[in-house]
C-alpha positions in Angstrom: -21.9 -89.4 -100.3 -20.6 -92.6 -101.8 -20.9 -96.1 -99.0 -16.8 -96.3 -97.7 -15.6 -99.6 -98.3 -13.5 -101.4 -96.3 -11.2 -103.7 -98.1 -9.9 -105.6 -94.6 -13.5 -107.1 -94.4 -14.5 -107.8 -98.1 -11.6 -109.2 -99.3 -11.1 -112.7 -98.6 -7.1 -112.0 -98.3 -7.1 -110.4 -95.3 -9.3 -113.8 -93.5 -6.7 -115.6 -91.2 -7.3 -117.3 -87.9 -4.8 -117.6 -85.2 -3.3 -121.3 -84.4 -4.4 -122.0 -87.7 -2.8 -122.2 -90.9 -4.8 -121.8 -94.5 -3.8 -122.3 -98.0 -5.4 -119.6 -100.2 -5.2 -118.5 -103.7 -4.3 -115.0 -103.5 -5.3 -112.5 -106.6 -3.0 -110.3 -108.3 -3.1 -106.8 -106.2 -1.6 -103.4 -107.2 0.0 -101.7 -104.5 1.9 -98.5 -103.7 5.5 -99.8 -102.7 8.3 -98.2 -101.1 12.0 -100.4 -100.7 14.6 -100.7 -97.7 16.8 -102.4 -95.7 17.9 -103.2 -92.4 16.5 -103.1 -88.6 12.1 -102.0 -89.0 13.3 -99.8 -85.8 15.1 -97.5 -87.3 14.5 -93.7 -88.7 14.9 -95.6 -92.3 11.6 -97.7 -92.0 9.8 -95.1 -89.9 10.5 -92.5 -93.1 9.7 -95.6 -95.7 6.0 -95.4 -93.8 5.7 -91.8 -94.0 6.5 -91.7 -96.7 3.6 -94.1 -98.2 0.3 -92.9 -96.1 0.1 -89.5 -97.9 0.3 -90.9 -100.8 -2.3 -93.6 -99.8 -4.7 -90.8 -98.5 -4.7 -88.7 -101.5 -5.6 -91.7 -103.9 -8.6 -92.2 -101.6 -9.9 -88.4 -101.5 -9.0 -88.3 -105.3 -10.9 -91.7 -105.9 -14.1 -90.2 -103.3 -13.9 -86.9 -105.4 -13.3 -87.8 -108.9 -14.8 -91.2 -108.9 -17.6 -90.9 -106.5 -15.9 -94.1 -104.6 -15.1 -94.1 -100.9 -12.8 -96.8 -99.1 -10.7 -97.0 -96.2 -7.2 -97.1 -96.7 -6.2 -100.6 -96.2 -3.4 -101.4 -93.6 0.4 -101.7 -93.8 2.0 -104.7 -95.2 5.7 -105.7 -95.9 7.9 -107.7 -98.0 10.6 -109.4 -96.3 13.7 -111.4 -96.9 17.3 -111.6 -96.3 20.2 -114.0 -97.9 20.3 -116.6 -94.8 16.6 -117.2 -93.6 17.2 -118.0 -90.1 17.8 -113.9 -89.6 13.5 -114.3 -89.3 13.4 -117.6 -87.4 15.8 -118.5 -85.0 18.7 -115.9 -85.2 16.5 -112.9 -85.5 19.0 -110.7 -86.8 17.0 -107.3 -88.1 20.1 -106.0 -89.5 20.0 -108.8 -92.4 16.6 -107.8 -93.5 15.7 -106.9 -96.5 12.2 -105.2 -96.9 8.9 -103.6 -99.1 6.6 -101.6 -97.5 2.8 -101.7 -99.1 0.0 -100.4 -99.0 -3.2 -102.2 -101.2 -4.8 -99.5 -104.1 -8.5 -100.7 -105.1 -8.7 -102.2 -108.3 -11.3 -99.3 -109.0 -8.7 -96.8 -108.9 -6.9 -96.3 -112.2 -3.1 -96.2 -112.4 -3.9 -92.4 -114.2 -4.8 -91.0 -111.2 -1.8 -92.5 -109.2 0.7 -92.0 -112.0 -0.8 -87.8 -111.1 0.5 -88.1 -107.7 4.7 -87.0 -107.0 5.6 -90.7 -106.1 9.1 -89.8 -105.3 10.7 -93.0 -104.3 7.3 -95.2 -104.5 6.1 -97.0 -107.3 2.8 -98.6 -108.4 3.3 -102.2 -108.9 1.2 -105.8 -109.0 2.1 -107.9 -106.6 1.2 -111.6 -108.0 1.3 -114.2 -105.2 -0.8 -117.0 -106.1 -1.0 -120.2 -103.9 -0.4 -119.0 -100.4 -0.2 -120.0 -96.5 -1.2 -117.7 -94.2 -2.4 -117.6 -90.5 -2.9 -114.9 -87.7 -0.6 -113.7 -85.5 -1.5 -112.3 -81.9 1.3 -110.6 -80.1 4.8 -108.7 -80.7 6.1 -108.7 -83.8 9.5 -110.3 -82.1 7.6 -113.5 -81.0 6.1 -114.2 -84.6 9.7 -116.6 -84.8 7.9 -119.9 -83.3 4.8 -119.4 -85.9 6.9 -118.9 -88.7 9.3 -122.0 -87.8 5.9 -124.2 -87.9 4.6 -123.0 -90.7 8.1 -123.1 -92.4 9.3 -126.6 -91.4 6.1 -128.6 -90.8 2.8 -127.3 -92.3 4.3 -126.4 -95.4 5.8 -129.5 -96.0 3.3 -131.8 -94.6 1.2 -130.4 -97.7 3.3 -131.4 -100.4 4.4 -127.4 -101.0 8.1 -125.5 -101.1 7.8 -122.1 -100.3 8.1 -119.7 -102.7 8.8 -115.7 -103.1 9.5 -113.7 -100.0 7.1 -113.3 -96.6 4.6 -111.1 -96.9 3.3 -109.7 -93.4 -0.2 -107.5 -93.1 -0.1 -105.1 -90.3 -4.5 -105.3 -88.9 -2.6 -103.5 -86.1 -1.4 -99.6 -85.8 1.5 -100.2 -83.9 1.6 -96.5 -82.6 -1.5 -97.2 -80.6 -1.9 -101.0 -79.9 0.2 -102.7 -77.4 2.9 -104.9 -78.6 0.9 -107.9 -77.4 -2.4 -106.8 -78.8 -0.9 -106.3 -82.4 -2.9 -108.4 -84.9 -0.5 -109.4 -87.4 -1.0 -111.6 -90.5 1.7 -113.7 -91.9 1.8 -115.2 -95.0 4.2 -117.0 -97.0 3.9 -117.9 -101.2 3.7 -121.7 -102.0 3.9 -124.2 -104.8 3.5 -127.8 -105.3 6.6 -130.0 -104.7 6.6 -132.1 -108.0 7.5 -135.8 -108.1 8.6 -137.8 -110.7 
């Protein structure tokens, strides 16, 4: 029986501390993705997920039995955006948001053996990030606004960066069994250097 790896504590991606704010160089990942929009509370978003651990669980029996490699499947992550930003920060309005559900795929496992799978509406896809800031966030999803407005309007400023592609959020947590304040969340937001001249 192949060692199960666990991908949450080897890669250095998934390091964040809470009240603290890192810059990080983040590789280029694959990922099985799934698109949506609107409120996360919805039948939608809950079918989006449901969609995606299946599929996530056979790539890691296939990868154990065909590839004599064992892993846990790594947790939930999302994409978000939305045309006015301050639908995240200040106005919280869900129904504005724009999101990709993920889910991480070892970069042992081929894209053969996921290209076997019926993907329906998910696709395999690299996700390429680069220069990142990213902390940890203890609590309900719906208090992550104060965080966010920090690391929006002062730490990523203060370092001489602009942000860059859309906030990326990785669920540590199951939210079916951990309470909302319990829910270890990290949030992470693409950077690049603000060039003077």
């Amino acid at each position: 029986m192949p060692d199960k790896v666990d991908l949450k504590r080897t890669l250095d991606s998934y390091r964040a501390v809470r009240g603290s704010f890192r810059i990080l160089d983040v590789p280029d990942q694959r990922y099985l993705m799934i698109d949506g929009h609107g409120d996360p509370n919805t039948g939608v978003f809950t079918a989006a997920v449901e969609r995606l651990y299946p599929l996530a669980y056979s790539l890691k029996f296939a990868s154990r039995r065909e590839l004599d490699r064992d892993y846990v499947v790594p947790p939930l992550e999302g994409l978000w955006w939305a045309d006015d930003h301050t639908s995240f920060t200040t106005a919280r309005d869900k129904t504005q948001w724009s999101w990709t559900l993920m889910i991480l795929i070892p970069e042992w496992v081929p894209a053969a053996l996921v290209n076997g799978l019926d993907l329906g509406p998910v696709r395999l896809e690299t996700l390429s990030e680069g220069r990142c800031v990213q902390t940890l966030h203890v609590g309900a999803f719906d208090d992550e606004a104060p965080v966010l407005e920090r690391m929006h309007t002062e730490f990523i400023p203060q370092q001489g960066l602009r942000m860059t592609g859309r906030h990326h959020e990785i669920y540590l947590s199951d939210a079916r069994r951990v309470a909302p304040e319990k829910r270890r969340t990290i949030l992470r937001q693409p950077v690049e250097t603000i060039v003077t001249i």
